[in-house]
N, C-alpha and C positions, 0 to 999 in steps of 0.2 A: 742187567739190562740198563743202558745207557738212554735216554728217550726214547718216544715212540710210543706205540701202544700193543698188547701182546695179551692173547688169553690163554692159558693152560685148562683144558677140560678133558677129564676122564684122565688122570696121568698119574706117575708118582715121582716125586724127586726125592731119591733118598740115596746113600751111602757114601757123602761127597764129603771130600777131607779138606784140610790147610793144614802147611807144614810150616814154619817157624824157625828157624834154628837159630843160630846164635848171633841173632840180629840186636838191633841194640832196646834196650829195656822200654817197654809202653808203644811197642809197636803196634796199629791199630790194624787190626783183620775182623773185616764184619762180612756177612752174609754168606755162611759157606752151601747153605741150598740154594738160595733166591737172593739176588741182589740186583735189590731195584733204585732206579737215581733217576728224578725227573722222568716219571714215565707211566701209562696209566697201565695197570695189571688188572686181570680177572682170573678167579683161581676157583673153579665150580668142578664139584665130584671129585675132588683131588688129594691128594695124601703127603705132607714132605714129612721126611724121619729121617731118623740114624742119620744126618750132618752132623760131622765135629771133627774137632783139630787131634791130629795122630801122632804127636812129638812130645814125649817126654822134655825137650831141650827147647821147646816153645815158649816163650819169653815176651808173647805180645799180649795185647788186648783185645779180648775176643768179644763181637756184639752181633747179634743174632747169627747164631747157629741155623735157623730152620730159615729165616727170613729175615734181612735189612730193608726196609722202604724208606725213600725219601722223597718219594712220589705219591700217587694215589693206586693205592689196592683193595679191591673188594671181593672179598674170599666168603664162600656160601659152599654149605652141604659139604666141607672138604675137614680135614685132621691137620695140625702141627705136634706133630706126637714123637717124644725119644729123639730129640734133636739135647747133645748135651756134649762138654768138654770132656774128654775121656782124660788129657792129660791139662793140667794146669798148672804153670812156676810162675810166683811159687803159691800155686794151688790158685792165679792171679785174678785179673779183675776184669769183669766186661759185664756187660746189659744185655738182656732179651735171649734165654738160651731156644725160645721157642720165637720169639717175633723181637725185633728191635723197631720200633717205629718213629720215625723223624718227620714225616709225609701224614700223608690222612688215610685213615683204614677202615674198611667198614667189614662188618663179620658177622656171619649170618648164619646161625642152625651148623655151627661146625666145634668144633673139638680141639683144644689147648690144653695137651696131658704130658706128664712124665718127663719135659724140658726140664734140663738143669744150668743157669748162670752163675759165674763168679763171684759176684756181687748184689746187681741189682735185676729186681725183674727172672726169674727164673721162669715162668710163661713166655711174659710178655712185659717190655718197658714200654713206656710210653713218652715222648719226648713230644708230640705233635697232638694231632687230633683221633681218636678212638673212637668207632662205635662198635657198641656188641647188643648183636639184637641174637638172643636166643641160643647162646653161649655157652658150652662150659668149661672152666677151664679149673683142671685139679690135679692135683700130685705134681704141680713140678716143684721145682727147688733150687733153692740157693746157696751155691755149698761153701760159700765164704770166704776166708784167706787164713792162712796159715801166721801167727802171730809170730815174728825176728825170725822169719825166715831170710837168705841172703839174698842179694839183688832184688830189691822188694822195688817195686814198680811206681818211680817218682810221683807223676800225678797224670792217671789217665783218662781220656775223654770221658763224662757219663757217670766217674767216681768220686766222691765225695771224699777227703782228707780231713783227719781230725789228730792233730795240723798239718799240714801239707807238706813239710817236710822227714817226717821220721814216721807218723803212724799207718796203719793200713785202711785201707775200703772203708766206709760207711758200707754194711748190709744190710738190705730190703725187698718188701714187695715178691716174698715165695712163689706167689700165682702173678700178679702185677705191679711194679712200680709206676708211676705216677709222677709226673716231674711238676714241680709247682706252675709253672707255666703253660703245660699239656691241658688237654680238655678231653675228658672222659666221657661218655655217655651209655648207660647199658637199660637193656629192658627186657624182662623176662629171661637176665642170666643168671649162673650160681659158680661162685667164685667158693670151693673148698676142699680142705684136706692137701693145701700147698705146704709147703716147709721151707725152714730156716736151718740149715745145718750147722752153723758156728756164730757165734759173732765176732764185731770188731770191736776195735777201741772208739769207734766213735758213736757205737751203737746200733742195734740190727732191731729195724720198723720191719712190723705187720707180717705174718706167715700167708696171708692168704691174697690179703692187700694193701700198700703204702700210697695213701695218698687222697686225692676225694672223686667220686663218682656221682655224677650228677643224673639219677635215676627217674626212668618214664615207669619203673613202677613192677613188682610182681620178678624182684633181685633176690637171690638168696645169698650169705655172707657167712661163712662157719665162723670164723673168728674175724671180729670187727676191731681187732687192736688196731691204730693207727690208719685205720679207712675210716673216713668220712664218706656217707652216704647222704645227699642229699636230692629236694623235688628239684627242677627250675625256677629260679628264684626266691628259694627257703633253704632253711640252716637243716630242718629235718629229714628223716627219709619218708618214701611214700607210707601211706598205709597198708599197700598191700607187699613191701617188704619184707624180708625174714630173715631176722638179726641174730649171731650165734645159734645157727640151726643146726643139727646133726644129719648132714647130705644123705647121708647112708647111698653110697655107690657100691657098685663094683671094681672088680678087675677091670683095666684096661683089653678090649676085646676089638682082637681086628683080623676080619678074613678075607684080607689081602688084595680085596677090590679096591680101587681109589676111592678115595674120601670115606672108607668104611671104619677107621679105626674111629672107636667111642668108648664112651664110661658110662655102662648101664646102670639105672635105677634100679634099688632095692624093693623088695616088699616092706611096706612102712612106711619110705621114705617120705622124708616132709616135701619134696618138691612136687610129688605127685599132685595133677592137678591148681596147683599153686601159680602157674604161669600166664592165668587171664585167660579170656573167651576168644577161642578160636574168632582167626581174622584180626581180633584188636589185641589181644596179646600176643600171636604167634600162628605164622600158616596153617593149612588144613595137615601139612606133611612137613617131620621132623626129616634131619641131618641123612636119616637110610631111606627114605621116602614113605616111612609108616606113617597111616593116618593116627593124628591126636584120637586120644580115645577117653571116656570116661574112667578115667584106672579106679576110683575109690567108688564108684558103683552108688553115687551120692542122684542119676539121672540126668545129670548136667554134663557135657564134653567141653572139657575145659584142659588146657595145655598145662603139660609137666612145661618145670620151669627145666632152662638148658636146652642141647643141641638133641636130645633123644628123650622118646615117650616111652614110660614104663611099657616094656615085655611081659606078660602074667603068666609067660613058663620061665622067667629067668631067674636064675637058682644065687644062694647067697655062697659065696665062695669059702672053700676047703680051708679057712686060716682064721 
């Protein structure tokens, strides 16, 4: 979408390709769900999945799979889930296999799972403005680059070179990259269980997050390698943060309505509860429209952290 203004509700955008062939090396292909340029988007009840590029002889630079913005989008109650490169040469380089963002984005009570990028950002990169209110975003990944492989990809948009003429990618940010210049903000998200599949020679930041996030508070962080978590205007995180915590989710679980796909809550889990007092940490209703509920039976209703409130028939998975 070229300007304008445009809302997607109740919908699903998913099974959309790019093809590539034997164009020349660092050719840049972004947004194979959603691509937005100057223009304001709203994406409520909604689902994008399964985008990605279908050419083994694809030779470009791929940046959001599920979603490119360079406009303003505010996506609420919806999924970016299973947006990933199936083929990549060589194995190459791009940002955001779930969100690439350039624009200002705001995110609300929705779901950022099972994306895989080339490089950076296997969720979601972050080049502009970010906010994540009620979030969660886990299992995607970054599946890196393939070390002297041929026609290795000179220097492309969004990739870091370590040096710029002979070595491959800088890899980072499994769940989010963070670009020094970007401006993060989250409250009441849980950023874990991303991954880092290889590295490069120039070195591979943060599996779950690269970069700093500047926190209103009630954030969960599985691995804090190379995330900085900070209040507004202090070096530290809030106090009601939760640093190297064990999420304990589930399976990725989607019945097939829009905006239905999530990562449910374990019995145990630390996020239970952990997400601040209804209203001031998080709506009366998460991402599938269940009411916040007391889950730890402590008398108090108080919000899971992330885009879903624990289930107390949901079962711990067969693995």
């Amino acid at each position: 979408m070229l300007g304008g203004a445009a809302a997607l509700l109740n919908s699903i955008v998913s099974g959309n390709t790019v093809s590539q062939g034997n164009g020349p090396l660092g050719t840049m292909m972004r947004g194979f769900g959603l691509y937005i340029e100057n223009a304001e988007v709203s994406i409520d009840h909604s689902t994008v999945s399964g985008n990605t590029n279908n050419s083994a002889a694809a030779r470009g630079v791929f940046h959001g799979f599920g979603i490119f913005n360079s406009g303003t989008v505010r996506i609420a109650n919806s999924a970016v889930v299973r947006n990933a490169a199936t083929q990549l040469y060589p194995r190459g380089a791009g940002a955001g296999g779930g969100i690439y963002n350039a624009g200002a984005m705001f995110i609300d009570d929705s779901t950022v799972a099972e994306n895989t990028a080339g490089t950076l950002g296997g969720g979601i990169a972050n080049f502009g403005k970010l906010t994540l209110r009620r979030a969660t975003v886990t299992r995607n990944q970054v599946a890196g680059i393939t070390q002297g492989a041929p026609g290795r990809i000179p220097y492309p948009v969004g990739c870091g070179i370590v040096p710029p003429d002979t070595d491959g990618c800088i890899v980072g940010g499994g769940g989010i990259w963070i670009d020094p210049a970007a401006t993060t903000t989250a409250l009441s998200s849980a950023l874990a269980l991303n991954t880092l599949a290889t590295s490069a020679p120039g070195g591979s930041f943060g599996p779950d997050c690269a970069g700093t996030i500047v926190s209103d508070g009630h954030n969960a962080i599985g691995a804090t390698t190379d995330c900085q978590l900070q209040r507004p205007g202090s070096s530290t995180p809030a106090a009601s943060d939760l640093l190297g915590v064990d999420a304990e989710l589930g399976d990725l679980t989607d019945d097939g309505a829009p905006g239905h796909a999530h990562v449910p809550l374990l019995r145990g889990s630390a996020l239970i509860d952990g997400g601040g007092k209804v209203f001031f940490g998080c709506a009366a209703r998460d991402q599938l429209g269940e009411l916040r509920n007391d889950g730890d039976h402590d008398g108090r209703v108080e919000c899971d952290v992330g885009a879903v409130e624990f289930q107390r028939n949901q079962r711990r998975p067969n693995h």
